[in-house]
C-alpha positions in Angstrom: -4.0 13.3 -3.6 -5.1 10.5 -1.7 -7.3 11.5 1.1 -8.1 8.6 2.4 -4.4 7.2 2.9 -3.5 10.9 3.9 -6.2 11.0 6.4 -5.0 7.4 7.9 -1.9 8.4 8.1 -2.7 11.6 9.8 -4.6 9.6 12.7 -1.7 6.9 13.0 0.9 9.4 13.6 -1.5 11.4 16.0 -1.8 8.1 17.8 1.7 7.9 17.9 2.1 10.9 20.1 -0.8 10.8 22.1 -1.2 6.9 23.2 -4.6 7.3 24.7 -6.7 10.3 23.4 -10.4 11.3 23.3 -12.1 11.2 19.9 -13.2 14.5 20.2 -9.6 15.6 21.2 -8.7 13.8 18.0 -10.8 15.4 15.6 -10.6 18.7 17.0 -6.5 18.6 16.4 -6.9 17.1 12.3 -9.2 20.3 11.1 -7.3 19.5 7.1 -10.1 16.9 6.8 -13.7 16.5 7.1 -15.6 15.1 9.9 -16.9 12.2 7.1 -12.9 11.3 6.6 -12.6 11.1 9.9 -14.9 9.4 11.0 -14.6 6.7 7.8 -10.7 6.6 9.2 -11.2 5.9 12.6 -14.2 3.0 11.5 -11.6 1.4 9.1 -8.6 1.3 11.5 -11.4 -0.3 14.1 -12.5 -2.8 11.7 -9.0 -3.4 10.8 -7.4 -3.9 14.3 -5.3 -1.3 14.2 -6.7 1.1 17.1 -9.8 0.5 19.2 -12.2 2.6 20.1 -13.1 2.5 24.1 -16.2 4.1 25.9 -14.3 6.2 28.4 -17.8 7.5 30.4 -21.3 9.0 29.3 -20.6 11.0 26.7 -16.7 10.3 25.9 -15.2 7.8 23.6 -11.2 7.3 23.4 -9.4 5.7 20.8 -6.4 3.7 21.5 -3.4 1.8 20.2 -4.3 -2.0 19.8 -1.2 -2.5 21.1 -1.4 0.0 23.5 -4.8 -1.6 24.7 -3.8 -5.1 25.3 -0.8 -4.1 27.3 -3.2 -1.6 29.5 -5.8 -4.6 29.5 -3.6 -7.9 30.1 -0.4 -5.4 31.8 2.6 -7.7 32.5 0.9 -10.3 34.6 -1.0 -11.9 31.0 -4.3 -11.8 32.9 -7.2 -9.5 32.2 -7.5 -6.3 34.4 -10.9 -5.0 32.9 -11.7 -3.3 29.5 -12.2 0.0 31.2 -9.3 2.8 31.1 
């Protein structure tokens, strides 16, 4: 078994449902794997542009959908509304 690829693929579909979500919120609802996979997983989705991690307020990060992020940060109008959610 793959954990790695299990644990990605655990995250991605979690994503799926939950567009914009708290890390903590994250890694509180995938107990099947460690905080270490976790944490690799979300740091190698980052680095690979696949979801981006956003500091939400003082002690909260979220972890959103690069796709999900540009549309929140650009909208409809193709100008930039902030990098804050």
């Amino acid at each position: 078994m793959d954990y790695n690829n299990d644990a990605e693929i655990a995250v991605l579909q979690y994503m799926q449902q939950h567009l914009v979500c708290p890390m903590e919120e994250l890694f509180r609802n995938l107990p099947d794997f460690t905080m270490n996979q976790k944490f690799l997983t979300v740091h190698r989705l980052s680095r690979e542009g696949k979801v981006q991690l956003r500091f939400q307020n003082r002690c909260e990060y979220v972890i959103v959908p690069s796709a999900v992020a540009r549309e929140l940060l650009y909208g409809t109008t193709g100008t930039a509304a902030g990098d804050r959610f």
